[in-house]
BADREN-471013 format. One record per atom (N, C-alpha, C, O): residue in one letter; x, z, y. Coordinates in steps of 0.2 Angstrom, whole numbers, plus 5000, padded with zeros to 4 digits. Atoms other than C-alpha are relative to their C-alpha. Layout:
BEGIN
aXZY/...
***
This chain:
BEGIN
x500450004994/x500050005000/x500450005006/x500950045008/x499650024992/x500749945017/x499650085005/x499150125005/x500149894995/x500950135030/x500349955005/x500849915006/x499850034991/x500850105049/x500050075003/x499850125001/x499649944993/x501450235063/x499649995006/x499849945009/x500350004994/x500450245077/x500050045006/x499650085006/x499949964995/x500950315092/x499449995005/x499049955007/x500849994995/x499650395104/x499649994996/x499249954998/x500549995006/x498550415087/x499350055004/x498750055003/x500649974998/x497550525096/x499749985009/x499450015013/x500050034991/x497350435115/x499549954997/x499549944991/x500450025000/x496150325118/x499949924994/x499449904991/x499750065003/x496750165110/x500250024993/x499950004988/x499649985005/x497750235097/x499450044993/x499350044987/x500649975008/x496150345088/x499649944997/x499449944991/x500550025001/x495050215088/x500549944994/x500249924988/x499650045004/x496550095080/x500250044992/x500150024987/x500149975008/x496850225065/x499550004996/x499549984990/x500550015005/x495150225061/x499949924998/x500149924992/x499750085001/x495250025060/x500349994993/x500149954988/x499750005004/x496450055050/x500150004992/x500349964988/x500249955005/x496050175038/x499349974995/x499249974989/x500750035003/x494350085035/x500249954997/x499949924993/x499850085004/x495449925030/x500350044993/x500650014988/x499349985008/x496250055015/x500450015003/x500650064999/x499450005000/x497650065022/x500350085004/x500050115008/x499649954999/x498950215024/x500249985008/x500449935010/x499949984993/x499050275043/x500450075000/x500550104995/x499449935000/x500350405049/x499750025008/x499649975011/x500649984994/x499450475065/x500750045004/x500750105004/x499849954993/x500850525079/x500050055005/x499750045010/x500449954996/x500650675087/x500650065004/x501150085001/x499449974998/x501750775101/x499850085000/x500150125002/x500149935000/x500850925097/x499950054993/x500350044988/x499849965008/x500551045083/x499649954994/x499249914996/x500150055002/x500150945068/x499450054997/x499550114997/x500549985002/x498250975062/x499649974994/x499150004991/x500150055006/x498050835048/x500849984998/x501349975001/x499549995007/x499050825032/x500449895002/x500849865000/x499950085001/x499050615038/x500450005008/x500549945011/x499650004993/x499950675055/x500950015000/x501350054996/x499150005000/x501850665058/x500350035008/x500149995013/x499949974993/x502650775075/x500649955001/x501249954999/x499250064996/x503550625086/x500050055008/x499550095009/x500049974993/x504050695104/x500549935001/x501149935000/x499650074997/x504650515111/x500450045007/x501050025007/x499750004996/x505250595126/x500650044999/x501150045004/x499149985001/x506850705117/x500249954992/x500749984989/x499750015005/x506950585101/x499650054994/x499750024989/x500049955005/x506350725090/x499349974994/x498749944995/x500650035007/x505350665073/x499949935003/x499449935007/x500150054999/x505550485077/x500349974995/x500049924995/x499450015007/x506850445063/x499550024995/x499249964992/x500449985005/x505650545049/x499349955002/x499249944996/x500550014994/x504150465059/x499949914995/x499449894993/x499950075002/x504750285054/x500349984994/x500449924992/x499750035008/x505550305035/x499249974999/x498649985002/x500850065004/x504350175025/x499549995003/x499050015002/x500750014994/x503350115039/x500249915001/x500749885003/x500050075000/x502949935037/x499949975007/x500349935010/x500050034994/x502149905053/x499850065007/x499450115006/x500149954995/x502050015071/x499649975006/x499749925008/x500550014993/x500950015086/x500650075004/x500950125003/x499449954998/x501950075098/x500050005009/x500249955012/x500249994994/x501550135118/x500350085003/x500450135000/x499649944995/x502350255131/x499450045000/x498850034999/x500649934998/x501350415134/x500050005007/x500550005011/x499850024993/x500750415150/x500350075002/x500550124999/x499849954998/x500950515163/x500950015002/x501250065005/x499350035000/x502850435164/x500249935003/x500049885001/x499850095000/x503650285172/x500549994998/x500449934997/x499750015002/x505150285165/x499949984993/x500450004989/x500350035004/x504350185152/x500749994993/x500850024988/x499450045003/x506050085146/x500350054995/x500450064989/x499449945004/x507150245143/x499550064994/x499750094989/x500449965007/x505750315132/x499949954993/x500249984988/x500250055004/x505250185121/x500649964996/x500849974990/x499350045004/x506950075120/x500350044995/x500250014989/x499649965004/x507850195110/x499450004993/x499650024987/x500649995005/x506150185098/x500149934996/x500149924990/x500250085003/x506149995095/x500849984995/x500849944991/x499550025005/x508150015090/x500050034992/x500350004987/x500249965004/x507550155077/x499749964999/x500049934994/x500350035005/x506250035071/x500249954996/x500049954990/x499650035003/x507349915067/x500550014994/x500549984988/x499349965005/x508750025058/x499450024995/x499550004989/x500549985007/x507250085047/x499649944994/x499349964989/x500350045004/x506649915042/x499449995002/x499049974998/x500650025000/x505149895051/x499849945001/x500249915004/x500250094999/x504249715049/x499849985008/x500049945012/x500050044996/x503349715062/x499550075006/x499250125004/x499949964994/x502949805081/x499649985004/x499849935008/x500350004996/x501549815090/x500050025007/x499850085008/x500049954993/x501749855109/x499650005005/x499449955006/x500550004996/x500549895121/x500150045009/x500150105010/x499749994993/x500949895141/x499449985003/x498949995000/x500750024995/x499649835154/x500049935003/x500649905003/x500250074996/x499049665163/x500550015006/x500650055010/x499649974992/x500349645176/x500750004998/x501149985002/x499349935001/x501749735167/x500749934999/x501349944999/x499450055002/x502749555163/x500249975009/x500549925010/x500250054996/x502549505181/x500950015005/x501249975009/x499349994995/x504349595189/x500650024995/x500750084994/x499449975005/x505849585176/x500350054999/x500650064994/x499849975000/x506449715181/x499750085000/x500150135000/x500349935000/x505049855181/x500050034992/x499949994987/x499849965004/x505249985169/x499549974991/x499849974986/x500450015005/x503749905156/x500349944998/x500349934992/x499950065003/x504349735155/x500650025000/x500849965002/x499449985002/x506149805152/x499950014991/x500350004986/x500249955008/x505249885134/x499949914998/x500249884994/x500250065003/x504549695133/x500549954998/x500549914993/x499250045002/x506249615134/x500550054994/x501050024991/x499649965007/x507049745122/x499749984992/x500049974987/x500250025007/x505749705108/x499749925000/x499349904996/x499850075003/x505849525111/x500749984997/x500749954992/x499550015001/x507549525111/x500350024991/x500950004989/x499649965004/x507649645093/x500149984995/x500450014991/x500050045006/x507449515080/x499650034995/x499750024989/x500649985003/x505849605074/x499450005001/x499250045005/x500550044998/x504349515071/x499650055007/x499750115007/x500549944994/x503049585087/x499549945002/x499549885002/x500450014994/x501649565097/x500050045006/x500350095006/x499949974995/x501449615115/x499350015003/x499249965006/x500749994998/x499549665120/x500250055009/x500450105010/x500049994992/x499349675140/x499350055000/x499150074994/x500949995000/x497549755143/x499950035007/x500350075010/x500249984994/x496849765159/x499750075000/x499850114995/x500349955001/x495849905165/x499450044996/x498850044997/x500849975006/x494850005151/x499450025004/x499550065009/x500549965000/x493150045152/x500150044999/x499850085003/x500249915001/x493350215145/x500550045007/x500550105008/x499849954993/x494350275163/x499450025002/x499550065006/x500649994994/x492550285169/x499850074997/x499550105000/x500549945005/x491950425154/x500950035002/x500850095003/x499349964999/x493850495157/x500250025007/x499950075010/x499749994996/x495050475173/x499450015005/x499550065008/x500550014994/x493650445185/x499550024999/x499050005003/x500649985000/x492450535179/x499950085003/x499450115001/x500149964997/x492450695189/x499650015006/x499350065007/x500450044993/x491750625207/x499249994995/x498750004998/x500950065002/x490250535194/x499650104998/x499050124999/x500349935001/x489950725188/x499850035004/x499250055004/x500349944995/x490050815204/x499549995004/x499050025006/x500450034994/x489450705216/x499749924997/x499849875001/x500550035004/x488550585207/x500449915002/x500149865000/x499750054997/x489950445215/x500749994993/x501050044990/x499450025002/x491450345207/x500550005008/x500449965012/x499850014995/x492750375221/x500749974999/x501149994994/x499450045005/x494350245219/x500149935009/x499649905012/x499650054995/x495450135235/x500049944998/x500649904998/x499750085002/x495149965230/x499549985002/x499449925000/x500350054996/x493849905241/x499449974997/x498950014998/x500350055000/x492749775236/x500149944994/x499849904992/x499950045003/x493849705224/x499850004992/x499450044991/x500550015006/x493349655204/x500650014994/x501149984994/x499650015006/x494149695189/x499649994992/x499150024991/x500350045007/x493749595170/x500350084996/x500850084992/x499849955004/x493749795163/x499950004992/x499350014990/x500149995005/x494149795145/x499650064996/x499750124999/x500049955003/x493449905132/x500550034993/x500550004988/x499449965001/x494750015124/x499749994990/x500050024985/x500249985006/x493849995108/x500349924996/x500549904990/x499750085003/x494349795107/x500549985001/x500749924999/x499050014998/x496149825113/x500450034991/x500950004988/x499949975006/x496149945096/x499949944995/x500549924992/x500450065004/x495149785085/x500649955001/x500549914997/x499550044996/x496549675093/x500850014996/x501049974992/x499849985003/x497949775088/x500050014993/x500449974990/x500249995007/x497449825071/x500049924997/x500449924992/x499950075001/x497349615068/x500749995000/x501049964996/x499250035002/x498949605073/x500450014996/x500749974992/x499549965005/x499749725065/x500049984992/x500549994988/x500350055010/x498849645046/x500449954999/x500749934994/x499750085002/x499549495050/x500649955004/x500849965010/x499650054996/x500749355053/x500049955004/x500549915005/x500250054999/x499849245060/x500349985008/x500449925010/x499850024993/x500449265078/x500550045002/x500450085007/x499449975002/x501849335076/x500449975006/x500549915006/x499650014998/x502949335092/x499749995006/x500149985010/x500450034993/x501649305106/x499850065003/x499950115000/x500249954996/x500949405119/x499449985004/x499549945008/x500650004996/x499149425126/x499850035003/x499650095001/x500449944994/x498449505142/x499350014996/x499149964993/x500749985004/x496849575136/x499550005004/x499650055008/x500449974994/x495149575148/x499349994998/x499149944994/x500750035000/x493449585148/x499849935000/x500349904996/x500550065002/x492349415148/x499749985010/x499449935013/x500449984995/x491849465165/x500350045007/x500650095005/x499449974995/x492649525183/x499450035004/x499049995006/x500449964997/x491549675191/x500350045006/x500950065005/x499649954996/x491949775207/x499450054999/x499050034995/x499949945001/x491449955207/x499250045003/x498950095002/x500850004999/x489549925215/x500049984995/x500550004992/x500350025004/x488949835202/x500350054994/x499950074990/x500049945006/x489849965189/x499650044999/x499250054995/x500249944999/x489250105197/x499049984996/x498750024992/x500950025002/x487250005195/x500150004994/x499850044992/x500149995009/x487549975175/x500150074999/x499750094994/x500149955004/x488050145173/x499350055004/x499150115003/x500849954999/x486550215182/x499450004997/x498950044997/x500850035005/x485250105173/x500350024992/x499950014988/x499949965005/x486250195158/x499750064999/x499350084995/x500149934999/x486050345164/x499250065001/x498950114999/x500749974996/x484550375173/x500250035006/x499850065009/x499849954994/x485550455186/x500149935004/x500249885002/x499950024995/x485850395203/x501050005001/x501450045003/x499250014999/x487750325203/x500549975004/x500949955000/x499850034996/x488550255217/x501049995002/x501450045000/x499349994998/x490450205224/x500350005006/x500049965010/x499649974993/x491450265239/x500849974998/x501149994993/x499350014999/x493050185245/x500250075004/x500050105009/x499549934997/x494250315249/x500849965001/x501049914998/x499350014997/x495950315258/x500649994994/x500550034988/x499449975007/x497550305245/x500250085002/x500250134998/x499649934997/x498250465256/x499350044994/x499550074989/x500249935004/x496350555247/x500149984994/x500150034990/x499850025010/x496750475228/x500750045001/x500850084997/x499449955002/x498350545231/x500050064999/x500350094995/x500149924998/x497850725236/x499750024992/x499950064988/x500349985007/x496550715220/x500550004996/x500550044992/x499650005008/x497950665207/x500450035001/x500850044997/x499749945000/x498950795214/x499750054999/x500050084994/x500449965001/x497650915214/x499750014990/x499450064988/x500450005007/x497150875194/x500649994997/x500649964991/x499349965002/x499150915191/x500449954997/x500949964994/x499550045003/x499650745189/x500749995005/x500650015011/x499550004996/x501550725194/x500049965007/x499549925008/x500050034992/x501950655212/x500349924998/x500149875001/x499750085001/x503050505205/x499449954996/x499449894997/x500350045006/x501750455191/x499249995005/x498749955004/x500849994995/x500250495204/x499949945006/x499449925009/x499750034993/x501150385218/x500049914994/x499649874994/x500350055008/x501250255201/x499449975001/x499349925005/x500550014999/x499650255200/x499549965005/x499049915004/x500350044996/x499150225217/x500349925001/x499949885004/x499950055001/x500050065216/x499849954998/x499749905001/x500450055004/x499349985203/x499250005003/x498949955004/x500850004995/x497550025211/x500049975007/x499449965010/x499950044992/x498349935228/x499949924996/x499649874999/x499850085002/x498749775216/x499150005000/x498849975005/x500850005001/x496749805210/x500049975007/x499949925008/x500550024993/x496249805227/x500149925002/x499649885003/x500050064998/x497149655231/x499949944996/x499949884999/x500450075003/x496349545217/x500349994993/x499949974989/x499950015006/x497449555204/x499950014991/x500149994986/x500549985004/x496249645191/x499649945000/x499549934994/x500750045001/x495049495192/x500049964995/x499549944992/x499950075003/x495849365182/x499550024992/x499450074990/x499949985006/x495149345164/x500149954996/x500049894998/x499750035004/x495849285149/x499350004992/x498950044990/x500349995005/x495049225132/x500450044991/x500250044985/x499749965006/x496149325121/x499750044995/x500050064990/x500349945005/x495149435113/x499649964993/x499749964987/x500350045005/x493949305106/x500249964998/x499949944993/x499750055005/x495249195101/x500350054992/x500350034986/x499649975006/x496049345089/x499350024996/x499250014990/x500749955005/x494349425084/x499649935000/x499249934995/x500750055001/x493249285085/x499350025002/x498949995000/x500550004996/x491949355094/x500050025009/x500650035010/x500249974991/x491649405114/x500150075001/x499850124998/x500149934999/x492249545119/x499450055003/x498950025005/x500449964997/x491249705124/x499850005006/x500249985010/x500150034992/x490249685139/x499950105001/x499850144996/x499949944996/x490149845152/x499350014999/x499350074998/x500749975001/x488249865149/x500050034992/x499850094992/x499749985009/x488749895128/x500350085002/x500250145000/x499749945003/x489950005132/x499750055005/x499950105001/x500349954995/x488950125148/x499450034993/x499450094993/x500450015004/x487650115133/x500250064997/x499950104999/x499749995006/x488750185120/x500250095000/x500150134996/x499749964997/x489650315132/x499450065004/x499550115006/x500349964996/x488050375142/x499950075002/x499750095007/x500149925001/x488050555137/x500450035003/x500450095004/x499649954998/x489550575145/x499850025006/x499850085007/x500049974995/x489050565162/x499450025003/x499350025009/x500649924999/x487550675160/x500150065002/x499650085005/x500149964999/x488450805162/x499950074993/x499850134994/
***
């Protein structure tokens, strides 16, 4: 039986890609930086090395993603893809963001040129902005004040669902078939943050609306909700590129691997609505 390794086993991408897995048969090894609570879990800590070596004996194939909350992307991961190597892995999936190939030099496309470079088979999955930031990151504003509050204006992003990035992955990882290529991943469809806010209210039953806010107030809240200054100031970045347009584009990626249509945002408000009940 082919054994995969899945970093970020338990984050949003990463659970739903185990289960995937697991329902094909197949042996899963569930990464975890914390105490282990399943017999099918193995303790990695990417950021000092430690169980990453035991992590990847007999591991056919890896999914393989920085934890956030870090830009230093390269210096975490690179040292992972040479360990996959040395262990015999066939083949490595990696997962960075829409965007992440566009500056040679930025810390994500650094990991994407190291595992093209390693002479082991890959794929490279991009994904735009998930649906589930809205039942997650940005979901505190929809709880208290019944608003999505976020710096981008007007502008539209083709928001993936985090369940077809998993579906995506999981394909890859079985097979050989496209071996070597790289796909940004996006919805079907480019939404700005009024019409979100309206699907998940006719979800909900509540009343849900969007407020453009300052970067200066995004930055006070993600300091305020204990994220780091460098990774918070991050953050605000990529939600400036949003504003300026660069979320909109969408690509047929998903329906080419899966063969059908990705998730629409009505599906997944659907799916999720309990969350922001309350």
């Amino acid at each position: 039986m082919k054994r995969f390794l899945v970093i970020g086993a338990s984050g949003t991408v990463g659970s739903e890609l185990s289960k995937i897995l697991q329902t094909m048969g197949l042996e899963v090894r569930k990464a975890t930086s914390k105490q282990k609570t399943a017999s099918d879990q193995v303790h990695v800590d990417l950021l000092t090395g430690k169980g990453v070596p035991e992590a990847l004996n007999r591991i056919d194939g890896l999914f393989l993603m920085a934890p956030p909350g870090h830009v230093n992307q390269h210096e975490i991961l690179n040292p992972v893809i040479d360990q996959a190597k040395a262990a015999g892995v066939r083949k490595i999936v990696l997962m960075t963001a829409m965007g992440a190939n566009a500056i040679e030099t930025a810390p994500f496309r650094q990991v994407e040129i190291k595992l093209e470079k390693s002479g082991v088979n890959y794929n490279i999955i991009r994904p735009n902005w998930f649906m589930q930031n809205f039942n997650t990151f940005w979901i505190q504003g929809i709880l208290s004040a019944g608003k999505i509050f976020l710096p981008v204006e007007k502008a539209k992003g083709s928001f993936i669902d985090a369940r077809d990035i998993a579906a995506v992955a999981a394909k890859l990882l079985t097979s050989d078939q496209r071996n070597n290529q790289d796909f940004d991943l996006t919805g079907d469809e480019a939404l700005d943050h009024d019409q979100v806010a309206e699907i998940l209210s006719k979800a909900t039953g509540k009343k849900i609306s969007y407020e453009n806010i300052s970067p200066a107030a995004m930055l006070e809240g993600l300091l305020q909700a204990g994220l780091g200054r460098p990774y918070s100031e991050f953050l605000l970045m990529i939600l400036d590129f949003f504003r300026q347009g660069y979320a909109q584009r969408t690509t047929d990626s998903v329906k080419a691997i899966l063969g059908r249509d990705p998730i629409r945002f009505e599906k997944y408000a659907q799916d999720y609505r309990t969350a922001w009940k309350g």
